[in-house]
C-alpha positions as CSV (number, residue, x, y, z in Angstrom):
1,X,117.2,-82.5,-52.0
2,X,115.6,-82.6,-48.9
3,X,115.3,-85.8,-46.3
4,X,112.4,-87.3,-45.7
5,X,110.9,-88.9,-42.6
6,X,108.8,-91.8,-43.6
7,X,106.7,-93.6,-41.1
8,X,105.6,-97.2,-41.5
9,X,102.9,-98.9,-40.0
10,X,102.1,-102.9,-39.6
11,X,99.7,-104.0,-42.5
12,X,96.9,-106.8,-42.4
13,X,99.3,-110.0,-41.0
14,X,98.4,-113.1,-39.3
15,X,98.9,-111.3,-36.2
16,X,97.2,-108.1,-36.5
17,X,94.2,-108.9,-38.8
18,X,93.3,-105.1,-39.6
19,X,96.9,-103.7,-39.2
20,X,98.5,-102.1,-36.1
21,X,99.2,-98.8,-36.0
22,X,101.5,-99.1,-32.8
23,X,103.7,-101.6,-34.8
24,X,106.2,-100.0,-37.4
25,X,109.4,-98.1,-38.1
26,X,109.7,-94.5,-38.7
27,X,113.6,-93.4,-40.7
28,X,114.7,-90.8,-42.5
29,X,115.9,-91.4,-46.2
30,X,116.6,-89.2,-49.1
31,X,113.9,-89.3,-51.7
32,X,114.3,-88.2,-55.8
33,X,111.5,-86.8,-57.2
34,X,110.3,-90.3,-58.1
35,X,110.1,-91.0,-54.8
36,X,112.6,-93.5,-54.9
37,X,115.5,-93.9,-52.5
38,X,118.4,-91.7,-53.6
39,X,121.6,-93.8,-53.0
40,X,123.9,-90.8,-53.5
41,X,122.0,-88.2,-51.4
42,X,122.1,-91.5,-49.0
43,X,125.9,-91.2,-49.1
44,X,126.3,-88.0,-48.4
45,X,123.8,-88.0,-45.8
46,X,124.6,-91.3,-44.1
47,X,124.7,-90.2,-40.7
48,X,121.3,-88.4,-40.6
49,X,119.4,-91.6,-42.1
50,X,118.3,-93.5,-38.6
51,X,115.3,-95.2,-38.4
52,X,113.3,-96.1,-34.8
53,X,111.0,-99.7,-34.9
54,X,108.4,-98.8,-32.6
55,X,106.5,-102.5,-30.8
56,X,103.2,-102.3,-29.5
57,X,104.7,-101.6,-25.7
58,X,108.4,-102.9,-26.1
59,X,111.1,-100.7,-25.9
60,X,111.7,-98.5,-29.5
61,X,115.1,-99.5,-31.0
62,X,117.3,-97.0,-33.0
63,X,119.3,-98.0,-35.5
64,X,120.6,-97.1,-39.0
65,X,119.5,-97.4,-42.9
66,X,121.8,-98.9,-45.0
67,X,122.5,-99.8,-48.6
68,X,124.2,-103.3,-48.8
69,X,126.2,-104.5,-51.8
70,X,124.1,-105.8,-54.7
71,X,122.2,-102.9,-54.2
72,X,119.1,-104.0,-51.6
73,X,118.6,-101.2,-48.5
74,X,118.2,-103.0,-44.6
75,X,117.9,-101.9,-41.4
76,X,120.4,-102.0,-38.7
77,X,120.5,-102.3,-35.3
78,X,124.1,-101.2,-33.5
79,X,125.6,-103.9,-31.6
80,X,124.0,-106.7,-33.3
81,X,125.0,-108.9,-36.3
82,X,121.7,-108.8,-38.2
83,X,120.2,-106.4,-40.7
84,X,116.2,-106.2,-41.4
85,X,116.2,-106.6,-45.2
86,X,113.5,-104.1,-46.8
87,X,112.0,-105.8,-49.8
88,X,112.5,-104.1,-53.5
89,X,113.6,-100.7,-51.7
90,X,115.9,-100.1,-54.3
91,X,112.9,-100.3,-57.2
92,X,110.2,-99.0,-54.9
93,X,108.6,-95.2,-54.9
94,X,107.7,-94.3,-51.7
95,X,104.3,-92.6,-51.7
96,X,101.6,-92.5,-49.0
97,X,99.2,-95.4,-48.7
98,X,101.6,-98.0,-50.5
99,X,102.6,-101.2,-49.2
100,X,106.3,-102.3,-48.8
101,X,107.8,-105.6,-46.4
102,X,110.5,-105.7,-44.6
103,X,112.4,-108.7,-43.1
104,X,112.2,-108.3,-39.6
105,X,113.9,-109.9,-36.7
106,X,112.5,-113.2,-36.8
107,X,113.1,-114.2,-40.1
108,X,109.1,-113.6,-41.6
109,X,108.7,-110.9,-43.7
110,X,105.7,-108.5,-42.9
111,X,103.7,-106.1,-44.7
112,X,104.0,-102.4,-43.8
113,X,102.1,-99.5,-44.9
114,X,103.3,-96.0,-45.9
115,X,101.0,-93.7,-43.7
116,X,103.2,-90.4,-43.8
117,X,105.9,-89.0,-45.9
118,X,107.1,-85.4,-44.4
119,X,110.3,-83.7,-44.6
120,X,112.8,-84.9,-41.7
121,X,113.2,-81.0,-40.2
C-alpha cells in the first residue's frame, strides 16, 4: 500500500463565501482501497504521515497526523498542547471533490474540500 498525499482546500464558510483555495492542509495518509484511512499502514508509517496547514499569507505550519484513542484522527502541531480534530475521519473515504471538516485552531469547525488525491512520492 502506497501513501497518499491529500490536499485540502477551504470550502464555502462565513469567511470565504466561494471557498479559498490558499486556505487548507495538505498530509500524507495511508489509504485502503476504500479509500479510507488505514490505521495499521498508519502505524507502520507514522513518521512519514505530516501534514502542512497552508493560511492565505501566514506562515505554513508542519505538523503530524495522528490517530487518538476512541478511534478519531487530528492534527498536531509540535510544541503545542492542541490537536485539530478531523470530523468522521475514521468512517470517511477520501475521494476527490468530497467534503470533510476539521476542527481547527479556534475552536469552529470548517468545511474542507478534497481537490487532489496523488501518491506521496
Amino acid at each position: 500500500m502506497a501513501l497518499k498525499r491529500i490536499r485540502l482546500e477551504l470550502a464555502r464558510a462565513p469567511e470565504a463565501r466561494g471557498g479559498n483555495p490558499y486556505c487548507g492542509y495538505e498530509f500524507t495518509a495511508p489509504l485502503d482501497s476504500a479509500g479510507k484511512l488505514d490505521l495499521e499502514q498508519w502505524a507502520r508509517n507514522k513518521d512519514k504521515c505530516l501534514v502542512r496547514r497552508f493560511w492565505n499569507s501566514t506562515t505554513d505550519e508542519r505538523g503530524r497526523l495522528v490517530h487518538q484513542h476512541g478511534g478519531h484522527w487530528a492534527f498536531a502541531w509540535p510544541g503545542e498542547d492542541r490537536e485539530e480534530p478531523i470530523f468522521r475521519y475514521d468512517k470517511h473515504a477520501f475521494v476527490t471533490g468530497e467534503y470533510v471538516s476539521v476542527t481547527e485552531h479556534d475552536g469552529i469547525e470548517r468545511p474542507f474540500c478534497i481537490v487532489d488525491i496523488k501518491p506521496a512520492d
